[in-house]
N, CA, C and O atoms as a DFTB+ gen file, in Angstrom:
608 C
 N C O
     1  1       0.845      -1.186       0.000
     2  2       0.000       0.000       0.000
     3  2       0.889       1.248       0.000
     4  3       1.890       1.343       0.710
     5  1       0.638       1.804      -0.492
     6  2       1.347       3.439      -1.051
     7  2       1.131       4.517       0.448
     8  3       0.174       4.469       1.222
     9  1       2.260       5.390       0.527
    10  2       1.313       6.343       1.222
    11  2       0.233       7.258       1.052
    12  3      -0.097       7.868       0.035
    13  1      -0.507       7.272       2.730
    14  2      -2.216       7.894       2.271
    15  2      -1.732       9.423       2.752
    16  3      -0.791       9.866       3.411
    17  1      -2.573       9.828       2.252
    18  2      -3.264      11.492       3.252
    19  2      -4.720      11.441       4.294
    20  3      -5.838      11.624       3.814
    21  1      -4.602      11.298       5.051
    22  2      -5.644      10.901       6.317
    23  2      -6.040      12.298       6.528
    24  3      -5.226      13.216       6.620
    25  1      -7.588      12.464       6.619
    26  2      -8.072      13.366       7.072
    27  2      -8.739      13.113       8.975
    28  3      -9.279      12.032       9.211
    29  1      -8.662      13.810       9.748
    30  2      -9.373      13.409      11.316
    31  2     -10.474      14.019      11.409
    32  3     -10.553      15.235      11.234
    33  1     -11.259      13.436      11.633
    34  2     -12.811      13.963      12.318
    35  2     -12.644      14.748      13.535
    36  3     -11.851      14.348      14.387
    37  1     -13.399      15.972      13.731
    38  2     -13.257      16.854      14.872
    39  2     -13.682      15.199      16.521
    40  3     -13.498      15.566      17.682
    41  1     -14.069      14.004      16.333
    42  2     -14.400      13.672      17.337
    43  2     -13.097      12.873      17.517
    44  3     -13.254      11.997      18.368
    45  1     -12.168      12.891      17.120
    46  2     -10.693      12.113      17.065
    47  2      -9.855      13.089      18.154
    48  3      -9.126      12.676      19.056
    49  1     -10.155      14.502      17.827
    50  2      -9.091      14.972      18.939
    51  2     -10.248      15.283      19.958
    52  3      -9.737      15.475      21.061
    53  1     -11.633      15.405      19.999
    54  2     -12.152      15.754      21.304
    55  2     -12.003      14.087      22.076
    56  3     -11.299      14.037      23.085
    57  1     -12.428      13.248      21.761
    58  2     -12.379      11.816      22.264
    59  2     -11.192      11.801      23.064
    60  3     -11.109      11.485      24.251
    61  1     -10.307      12.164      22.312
    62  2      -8.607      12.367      23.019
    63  2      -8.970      13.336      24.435
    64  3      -8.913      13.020      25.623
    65  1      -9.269      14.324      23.941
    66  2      -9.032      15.406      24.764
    67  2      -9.655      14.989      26.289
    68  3      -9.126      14.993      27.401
    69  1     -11.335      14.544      25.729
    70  2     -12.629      14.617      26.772
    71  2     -12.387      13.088      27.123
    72  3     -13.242      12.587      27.853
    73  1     -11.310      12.253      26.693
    74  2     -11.559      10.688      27.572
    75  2     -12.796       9.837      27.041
    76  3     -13.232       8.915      27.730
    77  1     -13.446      10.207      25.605
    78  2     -14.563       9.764      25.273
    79  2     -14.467       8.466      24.897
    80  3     -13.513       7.725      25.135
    81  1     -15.641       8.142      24.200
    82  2     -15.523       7.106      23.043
    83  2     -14.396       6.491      22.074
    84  3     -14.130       6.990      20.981
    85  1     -13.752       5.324      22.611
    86  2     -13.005       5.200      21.990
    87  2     -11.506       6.145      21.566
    88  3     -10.816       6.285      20.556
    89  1     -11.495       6.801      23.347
    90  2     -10.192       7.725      23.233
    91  2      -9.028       6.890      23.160
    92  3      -8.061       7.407      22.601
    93  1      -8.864       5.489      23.676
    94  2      -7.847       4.578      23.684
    95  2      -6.952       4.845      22.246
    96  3      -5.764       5.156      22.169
    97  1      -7.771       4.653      21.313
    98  2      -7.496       4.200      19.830
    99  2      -7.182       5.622      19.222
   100  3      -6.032       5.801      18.820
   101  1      -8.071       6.624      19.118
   102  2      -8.044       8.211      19.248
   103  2      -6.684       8.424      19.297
   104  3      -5.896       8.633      18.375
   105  1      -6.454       8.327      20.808
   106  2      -5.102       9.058      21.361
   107  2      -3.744       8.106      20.716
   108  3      -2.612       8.518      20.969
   109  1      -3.908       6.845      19.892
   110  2      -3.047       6.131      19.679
   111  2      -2.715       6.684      18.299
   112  3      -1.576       6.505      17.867
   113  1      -3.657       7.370      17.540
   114  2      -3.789       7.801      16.780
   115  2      -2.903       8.863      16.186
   116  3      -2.038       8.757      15.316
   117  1      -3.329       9.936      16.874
   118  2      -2.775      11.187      17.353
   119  2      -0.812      11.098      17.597
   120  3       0.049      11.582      16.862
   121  1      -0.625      10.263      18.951
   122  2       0.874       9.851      19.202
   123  2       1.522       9.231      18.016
   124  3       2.596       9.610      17.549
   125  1       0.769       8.216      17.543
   126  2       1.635       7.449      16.372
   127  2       2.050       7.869      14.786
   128  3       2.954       7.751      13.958
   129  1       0.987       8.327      14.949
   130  2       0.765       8.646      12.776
   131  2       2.265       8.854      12.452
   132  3       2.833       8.101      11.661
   133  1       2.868       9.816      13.028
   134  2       3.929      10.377      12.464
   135  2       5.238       8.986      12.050
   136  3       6.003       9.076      11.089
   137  1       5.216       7.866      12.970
   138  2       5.755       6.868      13.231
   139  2       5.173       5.726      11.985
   140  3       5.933       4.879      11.514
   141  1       3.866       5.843      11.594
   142  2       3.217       5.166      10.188
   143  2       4.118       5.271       9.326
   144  3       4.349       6.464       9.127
   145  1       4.754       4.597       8.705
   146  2       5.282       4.638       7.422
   147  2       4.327       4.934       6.000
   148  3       4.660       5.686       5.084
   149  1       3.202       4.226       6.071
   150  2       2.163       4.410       5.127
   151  2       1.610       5.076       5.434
   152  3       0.471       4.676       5.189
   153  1       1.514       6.875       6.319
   154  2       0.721       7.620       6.897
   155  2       1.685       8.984       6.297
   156  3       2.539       9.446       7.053
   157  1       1.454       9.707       4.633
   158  2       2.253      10.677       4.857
   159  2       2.146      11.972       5.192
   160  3       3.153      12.677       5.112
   161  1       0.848      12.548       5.649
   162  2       0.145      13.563       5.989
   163  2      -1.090      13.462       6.911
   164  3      -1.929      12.671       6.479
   165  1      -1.433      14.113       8.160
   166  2      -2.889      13.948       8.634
   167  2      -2.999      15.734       8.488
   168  3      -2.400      16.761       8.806
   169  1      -4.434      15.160       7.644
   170  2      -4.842      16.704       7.793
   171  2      -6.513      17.275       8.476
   172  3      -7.131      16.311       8.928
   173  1      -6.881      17.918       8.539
   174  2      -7.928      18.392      10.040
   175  2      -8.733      19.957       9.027
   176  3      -7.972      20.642       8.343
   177  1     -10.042      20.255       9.084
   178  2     -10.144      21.178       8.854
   179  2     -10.249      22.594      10.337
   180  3     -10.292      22.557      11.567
   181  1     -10.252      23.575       9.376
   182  2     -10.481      24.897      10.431
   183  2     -11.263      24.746      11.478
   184  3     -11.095      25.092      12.648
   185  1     -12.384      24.042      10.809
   186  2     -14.152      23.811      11.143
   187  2     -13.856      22.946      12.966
   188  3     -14.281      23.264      14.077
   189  1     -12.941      21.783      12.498
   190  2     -12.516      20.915      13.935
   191  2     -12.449      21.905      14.726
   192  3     -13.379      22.157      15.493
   193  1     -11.069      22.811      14.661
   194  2     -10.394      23.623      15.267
   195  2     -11.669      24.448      16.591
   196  3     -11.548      24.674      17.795
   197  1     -12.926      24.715      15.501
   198  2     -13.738      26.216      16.101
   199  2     -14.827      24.803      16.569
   200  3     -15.497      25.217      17.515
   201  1     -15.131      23.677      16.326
   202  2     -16.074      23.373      17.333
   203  2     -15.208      22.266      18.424
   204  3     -15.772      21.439      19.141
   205  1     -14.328      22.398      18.376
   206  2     -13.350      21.838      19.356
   207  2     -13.394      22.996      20.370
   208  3     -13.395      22.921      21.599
   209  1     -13.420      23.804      19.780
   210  2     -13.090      24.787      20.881
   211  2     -14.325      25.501      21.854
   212  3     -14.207      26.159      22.888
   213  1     -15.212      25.208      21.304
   214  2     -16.636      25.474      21.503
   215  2     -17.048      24.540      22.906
   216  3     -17.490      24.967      23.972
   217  1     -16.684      22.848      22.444
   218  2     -17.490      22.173      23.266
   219  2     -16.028      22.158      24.048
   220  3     -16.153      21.228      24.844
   221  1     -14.679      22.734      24.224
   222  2     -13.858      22.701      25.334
   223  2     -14.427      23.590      26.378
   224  3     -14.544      23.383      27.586
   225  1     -14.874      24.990      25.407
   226  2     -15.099      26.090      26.773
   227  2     -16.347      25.972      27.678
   228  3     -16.415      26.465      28.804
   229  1     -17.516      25.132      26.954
   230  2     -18.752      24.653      27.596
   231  2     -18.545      23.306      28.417
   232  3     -19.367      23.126      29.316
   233  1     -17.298      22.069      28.193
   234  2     -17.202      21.516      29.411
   235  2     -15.929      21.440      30.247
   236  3     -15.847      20.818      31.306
   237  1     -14.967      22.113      29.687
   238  2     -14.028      22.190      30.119
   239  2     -13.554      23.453      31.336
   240  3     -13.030      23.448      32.450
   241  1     -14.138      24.580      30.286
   242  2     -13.848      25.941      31.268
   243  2     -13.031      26.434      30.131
   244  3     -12.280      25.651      29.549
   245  1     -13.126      27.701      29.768
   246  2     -12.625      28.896      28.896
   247  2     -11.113      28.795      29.297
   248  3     -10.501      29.296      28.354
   249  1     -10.387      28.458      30.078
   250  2      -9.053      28.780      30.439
   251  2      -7.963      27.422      29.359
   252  3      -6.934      27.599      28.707
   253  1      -8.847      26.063      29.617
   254  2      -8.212      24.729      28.977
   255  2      -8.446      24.922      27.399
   256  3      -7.939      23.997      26.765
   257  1      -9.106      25.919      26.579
   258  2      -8.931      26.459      25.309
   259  2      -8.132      26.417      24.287
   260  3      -7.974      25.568      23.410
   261  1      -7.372      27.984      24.606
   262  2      -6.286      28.260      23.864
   263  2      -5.054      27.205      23.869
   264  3      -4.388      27.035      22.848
   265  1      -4.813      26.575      24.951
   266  2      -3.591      25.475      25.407
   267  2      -3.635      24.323      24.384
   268  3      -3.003      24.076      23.357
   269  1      -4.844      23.580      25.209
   270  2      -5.588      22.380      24.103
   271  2      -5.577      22.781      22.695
   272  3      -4.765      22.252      21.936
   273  1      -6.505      23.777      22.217
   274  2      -5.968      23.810      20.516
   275  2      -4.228      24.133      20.187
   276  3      -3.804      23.940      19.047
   277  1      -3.531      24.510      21.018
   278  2      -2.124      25.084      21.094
   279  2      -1.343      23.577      20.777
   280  3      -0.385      23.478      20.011
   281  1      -1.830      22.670      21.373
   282  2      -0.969      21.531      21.628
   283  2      -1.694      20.922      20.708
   284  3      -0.898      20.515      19.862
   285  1      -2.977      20.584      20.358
   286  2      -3.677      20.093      19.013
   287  2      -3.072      20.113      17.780
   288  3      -2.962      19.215      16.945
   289  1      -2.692      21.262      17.772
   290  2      -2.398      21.643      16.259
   291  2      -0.685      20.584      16.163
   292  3      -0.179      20.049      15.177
   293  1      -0.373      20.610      17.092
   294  2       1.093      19.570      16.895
   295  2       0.602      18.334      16.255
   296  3       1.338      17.783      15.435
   297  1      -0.394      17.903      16.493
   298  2      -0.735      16.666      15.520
   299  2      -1.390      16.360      14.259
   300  3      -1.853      15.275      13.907
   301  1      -1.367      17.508      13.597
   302  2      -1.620      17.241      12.412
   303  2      -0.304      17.947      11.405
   304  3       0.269      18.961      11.802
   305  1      -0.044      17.499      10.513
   306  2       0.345      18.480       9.266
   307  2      -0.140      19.587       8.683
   308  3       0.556      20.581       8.476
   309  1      -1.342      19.494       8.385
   310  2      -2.285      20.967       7.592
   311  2      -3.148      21.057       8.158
   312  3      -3.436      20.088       8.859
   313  1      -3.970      22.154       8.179
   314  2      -5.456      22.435       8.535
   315  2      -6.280      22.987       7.383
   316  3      -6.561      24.183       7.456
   317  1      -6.796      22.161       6.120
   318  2      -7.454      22.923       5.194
   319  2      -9.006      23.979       5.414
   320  3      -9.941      23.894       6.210
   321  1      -8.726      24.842       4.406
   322  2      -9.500      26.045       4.472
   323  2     -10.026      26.559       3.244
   324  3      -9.888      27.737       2.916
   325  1     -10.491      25.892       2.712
   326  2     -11.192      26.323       1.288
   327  2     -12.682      26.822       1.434
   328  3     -13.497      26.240       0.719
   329  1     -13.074      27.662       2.133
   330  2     -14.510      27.709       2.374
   331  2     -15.288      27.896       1.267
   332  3     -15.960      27.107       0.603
   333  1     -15.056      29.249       1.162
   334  2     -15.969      28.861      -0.908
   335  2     -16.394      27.659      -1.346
   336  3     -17.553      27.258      -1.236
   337  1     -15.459      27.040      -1.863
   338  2     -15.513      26.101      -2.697
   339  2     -16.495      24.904      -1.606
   340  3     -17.585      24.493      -2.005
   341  1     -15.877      24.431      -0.139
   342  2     -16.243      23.675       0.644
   343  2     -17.637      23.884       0.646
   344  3     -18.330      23.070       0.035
   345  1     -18.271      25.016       1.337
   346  2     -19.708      25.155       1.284
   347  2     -20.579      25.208      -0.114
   348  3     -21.761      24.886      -0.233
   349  1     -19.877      25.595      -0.930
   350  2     -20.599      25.454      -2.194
   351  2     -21.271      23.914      -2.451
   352  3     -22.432      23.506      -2.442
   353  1     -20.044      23.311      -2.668
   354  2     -20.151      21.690      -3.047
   355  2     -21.278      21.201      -1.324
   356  3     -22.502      21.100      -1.250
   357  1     -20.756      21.103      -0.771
   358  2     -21.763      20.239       0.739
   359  2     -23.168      20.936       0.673
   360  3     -24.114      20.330       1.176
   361  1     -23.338      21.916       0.208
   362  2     -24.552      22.285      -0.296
   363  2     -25.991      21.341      -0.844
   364  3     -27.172      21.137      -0.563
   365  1     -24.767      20.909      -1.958
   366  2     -25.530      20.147      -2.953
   367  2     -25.667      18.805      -2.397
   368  3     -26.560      18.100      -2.868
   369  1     -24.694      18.195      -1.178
   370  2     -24.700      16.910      -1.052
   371  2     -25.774      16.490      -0.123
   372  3     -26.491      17.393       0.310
   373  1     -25.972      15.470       0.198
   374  2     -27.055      14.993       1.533
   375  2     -26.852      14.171       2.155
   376  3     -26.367      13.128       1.716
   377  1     -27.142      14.354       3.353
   378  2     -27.049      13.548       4.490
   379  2     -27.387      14.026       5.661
   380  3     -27.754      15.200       5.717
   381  1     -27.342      13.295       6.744
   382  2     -28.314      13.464       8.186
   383  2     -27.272      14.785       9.139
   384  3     -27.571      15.093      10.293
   385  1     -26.296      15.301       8.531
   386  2     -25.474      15.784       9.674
   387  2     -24.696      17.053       8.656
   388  3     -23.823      16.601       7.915
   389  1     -24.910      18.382       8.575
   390  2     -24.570      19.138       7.374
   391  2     -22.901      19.412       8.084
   392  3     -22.140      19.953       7.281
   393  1     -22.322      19.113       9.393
   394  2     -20.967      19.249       9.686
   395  2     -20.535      18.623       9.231
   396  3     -19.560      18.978       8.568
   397  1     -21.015      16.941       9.249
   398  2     -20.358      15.769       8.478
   399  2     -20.291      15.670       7.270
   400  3     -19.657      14.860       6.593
   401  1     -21.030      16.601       6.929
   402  2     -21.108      16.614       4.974
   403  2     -19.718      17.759       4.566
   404  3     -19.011      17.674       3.562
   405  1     -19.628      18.623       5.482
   406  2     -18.641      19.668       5.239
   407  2     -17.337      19.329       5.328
   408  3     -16.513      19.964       4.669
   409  1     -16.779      17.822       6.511
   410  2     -15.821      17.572       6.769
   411  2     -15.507      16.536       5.591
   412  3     -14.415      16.557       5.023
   413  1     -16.669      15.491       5.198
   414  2     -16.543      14.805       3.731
   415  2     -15.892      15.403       2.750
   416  3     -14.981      14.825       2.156
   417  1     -16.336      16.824       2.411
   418  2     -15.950      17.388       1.175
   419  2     -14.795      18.002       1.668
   420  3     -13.981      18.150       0.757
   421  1     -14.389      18.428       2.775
   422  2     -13.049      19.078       3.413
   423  2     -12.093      17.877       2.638
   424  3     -11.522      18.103       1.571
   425  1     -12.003      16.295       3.505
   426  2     -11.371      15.203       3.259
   427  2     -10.855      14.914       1.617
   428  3      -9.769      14.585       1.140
   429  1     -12.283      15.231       0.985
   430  2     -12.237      14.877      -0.802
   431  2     -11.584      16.055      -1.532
   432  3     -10.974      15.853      -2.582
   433  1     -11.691      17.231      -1.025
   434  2     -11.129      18.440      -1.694
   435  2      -9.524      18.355      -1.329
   436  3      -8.695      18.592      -2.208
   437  1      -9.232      18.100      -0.348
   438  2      -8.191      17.977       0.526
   439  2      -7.103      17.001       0.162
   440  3      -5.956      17.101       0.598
   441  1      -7.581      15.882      -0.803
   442  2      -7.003      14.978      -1.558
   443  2      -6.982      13.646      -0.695
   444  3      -6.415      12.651      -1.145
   445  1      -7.664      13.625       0.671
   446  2      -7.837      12.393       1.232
   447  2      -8.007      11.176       1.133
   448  3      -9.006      11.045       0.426
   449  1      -7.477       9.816       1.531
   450  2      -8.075       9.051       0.883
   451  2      -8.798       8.217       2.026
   452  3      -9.705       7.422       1.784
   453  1      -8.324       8.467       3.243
   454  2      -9.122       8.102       4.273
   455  2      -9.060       9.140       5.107
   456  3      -8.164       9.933       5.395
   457  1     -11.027       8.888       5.708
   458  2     -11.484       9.952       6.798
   459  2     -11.558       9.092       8.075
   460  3     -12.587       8.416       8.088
   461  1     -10.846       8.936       9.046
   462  2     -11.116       8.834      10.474
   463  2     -11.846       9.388      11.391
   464  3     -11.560      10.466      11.912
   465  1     -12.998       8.600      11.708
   466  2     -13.963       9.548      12.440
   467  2     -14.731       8.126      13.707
   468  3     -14.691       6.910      13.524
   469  1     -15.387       8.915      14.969
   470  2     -16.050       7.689      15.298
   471  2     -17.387       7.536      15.109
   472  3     -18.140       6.811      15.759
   473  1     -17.785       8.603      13.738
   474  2     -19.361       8.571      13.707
   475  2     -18.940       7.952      12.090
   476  3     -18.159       8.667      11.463
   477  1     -19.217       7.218      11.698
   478  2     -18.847       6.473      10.304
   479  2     -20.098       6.059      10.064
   480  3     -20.164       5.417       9.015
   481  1     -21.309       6.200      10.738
   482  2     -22.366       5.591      10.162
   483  2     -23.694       6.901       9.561
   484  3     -24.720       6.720       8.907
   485  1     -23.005       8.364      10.215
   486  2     -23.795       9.657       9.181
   487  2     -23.182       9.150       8.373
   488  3     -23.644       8.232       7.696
   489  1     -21.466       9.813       8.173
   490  2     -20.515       9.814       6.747
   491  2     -20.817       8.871       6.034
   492  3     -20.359       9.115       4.918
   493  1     -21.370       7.851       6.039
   494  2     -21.810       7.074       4.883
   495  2     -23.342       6.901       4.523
   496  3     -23.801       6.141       3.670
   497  1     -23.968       7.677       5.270
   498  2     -25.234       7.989       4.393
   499  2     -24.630       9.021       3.802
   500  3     -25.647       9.305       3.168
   501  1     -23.752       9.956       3.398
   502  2     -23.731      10.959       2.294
   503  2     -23.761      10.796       0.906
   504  3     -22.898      10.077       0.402
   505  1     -24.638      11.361       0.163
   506  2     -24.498      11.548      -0.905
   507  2     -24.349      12.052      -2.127
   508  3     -25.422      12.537      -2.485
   509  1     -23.641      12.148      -2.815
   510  2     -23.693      12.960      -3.828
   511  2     -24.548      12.937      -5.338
   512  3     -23.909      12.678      -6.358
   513  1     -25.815      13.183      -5.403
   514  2     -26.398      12.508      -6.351
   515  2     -26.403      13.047      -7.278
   516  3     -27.243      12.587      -8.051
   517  1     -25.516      14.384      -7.903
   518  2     -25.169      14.571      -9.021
   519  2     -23.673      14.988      -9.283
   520  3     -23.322      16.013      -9.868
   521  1     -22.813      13.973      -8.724
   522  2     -21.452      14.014      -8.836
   523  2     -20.964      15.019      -8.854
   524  3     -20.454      15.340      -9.927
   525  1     -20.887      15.905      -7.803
   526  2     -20.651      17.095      -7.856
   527  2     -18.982      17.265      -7.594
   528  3     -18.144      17.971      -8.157
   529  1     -18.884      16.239      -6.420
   530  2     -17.293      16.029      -6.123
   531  2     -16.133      15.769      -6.857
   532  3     -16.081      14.713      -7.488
   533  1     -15.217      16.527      -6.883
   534  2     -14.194      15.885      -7.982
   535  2     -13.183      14.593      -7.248
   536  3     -12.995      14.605      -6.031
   537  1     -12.571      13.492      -8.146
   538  2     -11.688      12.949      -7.538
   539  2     -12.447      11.706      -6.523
   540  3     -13.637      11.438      -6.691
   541  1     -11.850      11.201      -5.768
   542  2     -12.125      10.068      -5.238
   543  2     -12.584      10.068      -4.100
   544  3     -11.721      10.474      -3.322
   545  1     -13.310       9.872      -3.710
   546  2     -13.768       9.956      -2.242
   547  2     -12.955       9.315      -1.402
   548  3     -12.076       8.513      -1.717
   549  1     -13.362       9.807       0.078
   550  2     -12.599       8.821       0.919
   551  2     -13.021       7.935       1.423
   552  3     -14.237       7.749       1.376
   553  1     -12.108       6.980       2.152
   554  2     -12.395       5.632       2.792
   555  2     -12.986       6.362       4.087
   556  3     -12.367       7.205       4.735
   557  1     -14.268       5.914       4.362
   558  2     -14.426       5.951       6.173
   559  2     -14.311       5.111       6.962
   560  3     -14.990       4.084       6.986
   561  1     -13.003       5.552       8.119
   562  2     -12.709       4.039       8.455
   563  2     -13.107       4.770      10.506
   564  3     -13.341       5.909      10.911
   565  1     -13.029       3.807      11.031
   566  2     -13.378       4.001      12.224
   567  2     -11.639       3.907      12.980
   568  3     -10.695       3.374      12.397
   569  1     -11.546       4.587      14.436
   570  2      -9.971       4.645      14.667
   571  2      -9.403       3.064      14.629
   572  3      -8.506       2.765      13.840
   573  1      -9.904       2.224      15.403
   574  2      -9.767       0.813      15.421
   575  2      -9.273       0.543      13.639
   576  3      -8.165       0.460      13.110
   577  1     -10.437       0.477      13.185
   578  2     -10.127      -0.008      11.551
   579  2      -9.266       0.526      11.292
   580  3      -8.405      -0.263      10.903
   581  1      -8.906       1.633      11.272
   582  2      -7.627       2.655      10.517
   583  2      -6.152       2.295      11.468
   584  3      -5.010       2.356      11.012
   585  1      -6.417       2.024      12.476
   586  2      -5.080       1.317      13.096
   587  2      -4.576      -0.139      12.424
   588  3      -3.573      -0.453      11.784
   589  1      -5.439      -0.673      12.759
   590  2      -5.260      -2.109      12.035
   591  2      -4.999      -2.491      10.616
   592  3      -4.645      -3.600      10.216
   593  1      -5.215      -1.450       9.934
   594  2      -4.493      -0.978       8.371
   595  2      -3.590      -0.601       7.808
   596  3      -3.215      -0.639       6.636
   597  1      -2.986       0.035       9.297
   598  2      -2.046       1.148       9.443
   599  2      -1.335       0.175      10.240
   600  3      -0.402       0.599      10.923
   601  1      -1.599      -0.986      10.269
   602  2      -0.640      -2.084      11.423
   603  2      -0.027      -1.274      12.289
   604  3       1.176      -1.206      12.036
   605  1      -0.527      -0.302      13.680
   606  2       0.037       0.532      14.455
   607  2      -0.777      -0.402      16.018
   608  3      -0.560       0.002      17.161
């Protein structure tokens, strides 16, 4: 297998952060990638960044904020930002969750070929029913699955 470009779901670094669902695998995530040989980029949109930060200051406290995204940002490579184009296209697409449709097309614009997330069962009701997307979609893999692929 070639190297990928991995996109993270905003619930990959809160899981980490908040001890959630499947933070075990999350946080293994996060520490290792760089150590993946078949892992040559993780990339994250803006969008993570501002509702990461949202549900830190509502359960965390306004002070664990700025730090947490401070030290966040060490684990990825890029943070894409194409808004134009992003909201244009997720517009047209459908599905039960219009964040999850935004981070889809973030992942596909972004050149992704797998999205890591622990909600994998919106992201695959999405659809695009008049091929609006260019390029290949991504794999949605859950952290577990994407480790075990990633033999980490």
């Amino acid at each position: 297998m070639k190297s990928v470009k991995v996109f993270l779901d905003t619930n990959i670094f809160l899981n980490t952060l908040l001890a959630e669902k499947d933070c075990r695998d999350c946080t293994r995530i996060l520490a290792n990638w760089p150590k993946m040989k078949r892992v040559k980029e993780v990339v994250t949109s803006c969008l993570s960044f501002a509702n990461i930060a949202y549900i830190l200051r509502k359960r965390a406290g306004k002070a664990k904020v700025a730090p947490s995204i401070n030290n966040l940002l060490n684990y990825v490579s890029s943070l894409s930002a194409d808004y134009e184009e992003e909201y244009s296209v997720a517009c047209l697409l459908h599905g039960p969750d219009f964040e999850d449709i935004l981070q889809y097309v973030n992942a596909t614009l972004s050149g992704c070929s797998i999205l890591v997330t622990t909600n994998g069962k919106d992201f695959l009701k999405i659809s695009d029913p008049d091929g609006i997307l260019p390029g290949k979609q991504p794999q949605i893999l859950s952290p577990k699955e994407f480790l075990e692929k990633m033999n980490a």
